[in-house]
PASEBA-1860 file (N, C-alpha, C; in nm, 3 decimals):
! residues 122
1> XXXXXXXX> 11.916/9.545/9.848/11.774/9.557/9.878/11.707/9.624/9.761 ~ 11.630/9.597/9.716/11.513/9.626/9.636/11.421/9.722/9.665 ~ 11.355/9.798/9.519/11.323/9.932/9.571/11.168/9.848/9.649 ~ 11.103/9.795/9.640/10.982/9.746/9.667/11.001/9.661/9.807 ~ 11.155/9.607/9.813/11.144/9.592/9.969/11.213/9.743/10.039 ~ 11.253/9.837/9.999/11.298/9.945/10.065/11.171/10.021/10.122 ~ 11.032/10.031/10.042/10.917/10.023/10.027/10.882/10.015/10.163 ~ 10.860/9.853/10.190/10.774/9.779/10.271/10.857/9.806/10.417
9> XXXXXXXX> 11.024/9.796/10.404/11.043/9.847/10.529/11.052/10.012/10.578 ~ 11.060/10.060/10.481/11.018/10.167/10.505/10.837/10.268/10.619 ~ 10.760/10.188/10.532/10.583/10.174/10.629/10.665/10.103/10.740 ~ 10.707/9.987/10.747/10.724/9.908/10.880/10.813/10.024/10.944 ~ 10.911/10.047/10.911/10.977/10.218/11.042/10.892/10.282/11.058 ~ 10.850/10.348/11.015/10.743/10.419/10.970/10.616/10.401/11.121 ~ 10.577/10.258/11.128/10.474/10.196/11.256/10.575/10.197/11.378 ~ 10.691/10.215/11.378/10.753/10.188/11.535/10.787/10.288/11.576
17> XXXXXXXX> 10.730/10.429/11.529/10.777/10.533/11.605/10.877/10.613/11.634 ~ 10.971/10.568/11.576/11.077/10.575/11.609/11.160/10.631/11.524 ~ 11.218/10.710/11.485/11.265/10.834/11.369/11.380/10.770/11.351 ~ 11.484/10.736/11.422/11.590/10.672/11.375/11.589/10.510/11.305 ~ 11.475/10.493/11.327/11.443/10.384/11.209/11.382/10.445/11.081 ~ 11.361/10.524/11.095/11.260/10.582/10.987/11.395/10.623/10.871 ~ 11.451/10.710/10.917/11.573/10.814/10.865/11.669/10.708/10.808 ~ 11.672/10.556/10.855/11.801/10.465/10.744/11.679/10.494/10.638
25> XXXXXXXX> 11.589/10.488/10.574/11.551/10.465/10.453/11.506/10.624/10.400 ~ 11.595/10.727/10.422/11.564/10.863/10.346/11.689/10.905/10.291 ~ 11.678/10.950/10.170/11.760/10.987/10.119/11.835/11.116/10.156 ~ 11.970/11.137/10.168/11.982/11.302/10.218/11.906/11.393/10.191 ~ 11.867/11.389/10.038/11.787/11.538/9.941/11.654/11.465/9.992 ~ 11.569/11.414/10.015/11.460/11.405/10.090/11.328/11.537/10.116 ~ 11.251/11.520/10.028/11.122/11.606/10.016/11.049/11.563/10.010 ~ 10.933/11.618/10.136/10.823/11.557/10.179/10.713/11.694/10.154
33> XXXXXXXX> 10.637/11.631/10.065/10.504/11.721/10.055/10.363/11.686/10.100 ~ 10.328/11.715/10.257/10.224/11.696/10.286/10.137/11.763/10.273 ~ 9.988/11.743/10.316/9.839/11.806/10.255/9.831/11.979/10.353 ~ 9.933/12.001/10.456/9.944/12.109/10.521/10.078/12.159/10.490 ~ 10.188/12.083/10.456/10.348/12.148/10.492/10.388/12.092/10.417 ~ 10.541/12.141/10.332/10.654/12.089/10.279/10.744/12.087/10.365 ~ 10.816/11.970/10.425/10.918/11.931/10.498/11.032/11.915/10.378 ~ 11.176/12.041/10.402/11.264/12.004/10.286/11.366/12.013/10.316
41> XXXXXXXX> 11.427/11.900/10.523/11.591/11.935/10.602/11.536/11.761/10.636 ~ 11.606/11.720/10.696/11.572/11.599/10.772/11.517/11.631/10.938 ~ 11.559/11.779/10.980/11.512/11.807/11.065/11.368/11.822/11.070 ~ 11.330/11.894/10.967/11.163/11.936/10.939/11.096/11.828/10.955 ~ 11.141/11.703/10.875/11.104/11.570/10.803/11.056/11.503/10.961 ~ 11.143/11.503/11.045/11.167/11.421/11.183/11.066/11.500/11.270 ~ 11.064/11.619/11.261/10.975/11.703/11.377/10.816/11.666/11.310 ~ 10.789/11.701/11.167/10.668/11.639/11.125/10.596/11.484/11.196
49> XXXXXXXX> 10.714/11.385/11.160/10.686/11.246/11.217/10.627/11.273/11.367 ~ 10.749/11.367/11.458/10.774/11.317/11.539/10.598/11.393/11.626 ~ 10.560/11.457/11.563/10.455/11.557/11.585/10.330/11.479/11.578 ~ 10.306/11.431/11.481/10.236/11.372/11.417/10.220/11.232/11.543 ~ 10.284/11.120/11.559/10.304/11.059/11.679/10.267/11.102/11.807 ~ 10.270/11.242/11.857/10.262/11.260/11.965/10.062/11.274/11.975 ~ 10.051/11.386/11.846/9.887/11.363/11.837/9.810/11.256/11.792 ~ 9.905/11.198/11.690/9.755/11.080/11.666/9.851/10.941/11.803
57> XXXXXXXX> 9.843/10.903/11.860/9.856/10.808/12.005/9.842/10.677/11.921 ~ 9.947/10.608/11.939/9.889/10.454/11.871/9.910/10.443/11.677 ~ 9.965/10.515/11.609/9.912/10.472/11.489/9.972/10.423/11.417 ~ 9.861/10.330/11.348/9.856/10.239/11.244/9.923/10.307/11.115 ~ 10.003/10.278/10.989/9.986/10.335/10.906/10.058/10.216/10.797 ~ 9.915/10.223/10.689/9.936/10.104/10.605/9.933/10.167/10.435 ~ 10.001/10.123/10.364/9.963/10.108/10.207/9.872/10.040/10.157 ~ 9.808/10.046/10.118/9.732/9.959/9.962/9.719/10.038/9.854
65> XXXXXXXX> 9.665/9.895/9.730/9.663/9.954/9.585/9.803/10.029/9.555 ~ 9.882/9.975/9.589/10.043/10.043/9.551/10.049/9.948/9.364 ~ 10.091/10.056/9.339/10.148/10.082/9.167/10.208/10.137/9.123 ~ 10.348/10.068/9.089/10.472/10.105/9.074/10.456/10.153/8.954 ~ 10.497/10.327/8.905/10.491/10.343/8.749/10.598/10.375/8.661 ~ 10.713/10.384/8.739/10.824/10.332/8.717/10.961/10.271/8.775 ~ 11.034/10.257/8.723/11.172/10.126/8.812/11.286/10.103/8.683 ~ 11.374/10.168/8.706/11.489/10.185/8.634/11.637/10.116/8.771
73> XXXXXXXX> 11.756/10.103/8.696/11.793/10.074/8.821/11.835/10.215/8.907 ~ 11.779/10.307/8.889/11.851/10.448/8.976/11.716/10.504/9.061 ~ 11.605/10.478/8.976/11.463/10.546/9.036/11.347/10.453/9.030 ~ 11.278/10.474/9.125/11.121/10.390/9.087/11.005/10.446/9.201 ~ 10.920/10.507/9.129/10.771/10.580/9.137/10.684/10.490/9.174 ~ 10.643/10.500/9.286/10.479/10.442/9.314/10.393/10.531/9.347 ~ 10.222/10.514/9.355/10.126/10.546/9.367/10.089/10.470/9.486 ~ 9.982/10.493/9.567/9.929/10.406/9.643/9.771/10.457/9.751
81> XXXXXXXX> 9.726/10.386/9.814/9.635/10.464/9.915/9.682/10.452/10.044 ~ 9.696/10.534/10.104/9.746/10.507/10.259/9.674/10.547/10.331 ~ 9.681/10.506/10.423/9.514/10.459/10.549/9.660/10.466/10.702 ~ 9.516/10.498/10.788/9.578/10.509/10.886/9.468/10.522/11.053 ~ 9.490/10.469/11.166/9.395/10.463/11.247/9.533/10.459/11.375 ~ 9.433/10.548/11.493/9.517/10.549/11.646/9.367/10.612/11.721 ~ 9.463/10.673/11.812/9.375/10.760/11.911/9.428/10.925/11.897 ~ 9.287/10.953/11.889/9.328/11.121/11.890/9.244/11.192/12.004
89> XXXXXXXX> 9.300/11.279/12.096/9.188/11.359/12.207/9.116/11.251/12.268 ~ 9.207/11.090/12.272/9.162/10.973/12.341/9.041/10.945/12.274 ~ 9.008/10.908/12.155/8.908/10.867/12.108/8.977/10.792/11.950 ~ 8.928/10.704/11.943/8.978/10.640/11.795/8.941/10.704/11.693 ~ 9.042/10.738/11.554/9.048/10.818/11.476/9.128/10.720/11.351 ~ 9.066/10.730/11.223/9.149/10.716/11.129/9.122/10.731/10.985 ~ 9.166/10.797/10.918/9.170/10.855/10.772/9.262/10.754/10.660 ~ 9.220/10.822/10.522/9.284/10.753/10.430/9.370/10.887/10.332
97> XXXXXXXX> 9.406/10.832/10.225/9.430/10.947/10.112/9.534/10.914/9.994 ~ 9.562/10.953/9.901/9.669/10.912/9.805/9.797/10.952/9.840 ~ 9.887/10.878/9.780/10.059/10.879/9.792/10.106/10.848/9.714 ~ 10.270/10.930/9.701/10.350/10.944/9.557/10.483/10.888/9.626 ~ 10.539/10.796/9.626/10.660/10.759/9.680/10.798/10.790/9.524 ~ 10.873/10.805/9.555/11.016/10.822/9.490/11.129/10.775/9.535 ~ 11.191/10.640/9.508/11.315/10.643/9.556/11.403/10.632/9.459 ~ 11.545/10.642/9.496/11.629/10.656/9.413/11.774/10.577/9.518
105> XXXXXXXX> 11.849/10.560/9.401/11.975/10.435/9.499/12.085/10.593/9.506 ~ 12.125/10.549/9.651/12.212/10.646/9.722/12.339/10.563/9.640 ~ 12.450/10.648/9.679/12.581/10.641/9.630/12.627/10.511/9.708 ~ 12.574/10.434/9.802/12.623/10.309/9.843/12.552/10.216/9.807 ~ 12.484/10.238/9.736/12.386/10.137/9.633/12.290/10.093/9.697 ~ 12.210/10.197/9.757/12.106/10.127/9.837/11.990/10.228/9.789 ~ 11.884/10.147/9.806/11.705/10.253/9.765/11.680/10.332/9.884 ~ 11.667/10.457/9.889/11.622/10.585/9.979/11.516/10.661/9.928
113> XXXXXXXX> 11.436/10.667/10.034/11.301/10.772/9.934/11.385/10.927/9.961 ~ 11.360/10.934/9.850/11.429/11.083/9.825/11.285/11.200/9.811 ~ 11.140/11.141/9.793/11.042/11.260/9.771/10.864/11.136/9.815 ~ 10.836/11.234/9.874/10.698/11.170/9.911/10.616/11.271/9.925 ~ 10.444/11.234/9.894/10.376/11.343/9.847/10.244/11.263/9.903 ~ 10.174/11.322/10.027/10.084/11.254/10.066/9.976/11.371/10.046 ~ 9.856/11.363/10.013/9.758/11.435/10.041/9.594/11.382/10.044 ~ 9.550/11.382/10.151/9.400/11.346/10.218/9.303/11.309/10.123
121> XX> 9.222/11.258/10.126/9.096/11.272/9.995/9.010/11.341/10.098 ~ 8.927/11.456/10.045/8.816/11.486/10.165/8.652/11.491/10.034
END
């Protein structure tokens, strides 16, 4: 698999909620820097998701303008905008903001995001 389809299924786990889909595409060393918290266990990583799901109800969460700025065969860097829409306090809600994806091929030769860096535009 390819880092750009590791990518795409990655957002797609990512929409089903579901953490044990999410977690095949993370790398063990896995660091997540969001616009409130650094998540840096897979536990942190999973309670964030799983948190996050419970308040926003329903959500959407998409890429665009993704630009890969680099791709070696061990690592490859994208940029992107990520957008996102559900229900929050039962009322429809949804924001955008920039993203730093990182993956890198695990020791069984597969692409894992090993570092992601989301933060809001306000």
């Amino acid at each position: 698999m390819g880092y750009e389809k590791a990518f795409q299924e990655y957002i797609d786990a990512t929409n089903t909620h579901d953490f044990n889909n999410v977690r095949k595409y993370l790398h063990d060393d896995a660091l997540y820097w969001f616009t409130n918290k650094t998540c840096a266990t897979p536990a942190e990583i999973q309670a964030y998701f799983e948190t996050t799901w419970e308040v926003i109800r329903d959500e959407e969460y998409w890429a665009t303008d993704i630009r890969w700025l680099h791709a070696d065969e061990h690592f490859a860097t994208c940029v992107y905008a990520y957008h996102y829409r559900g229900i929050y306090d039962g009322k429809p809600v949804s924001g955008n903001g920039r993203a730093t994806n990182v993956f890198k091929v695990d020791d069984n030769g597969e692409w894992k995001l090993i570092h992601e860096h989301l933060s809001s535009i306000k």
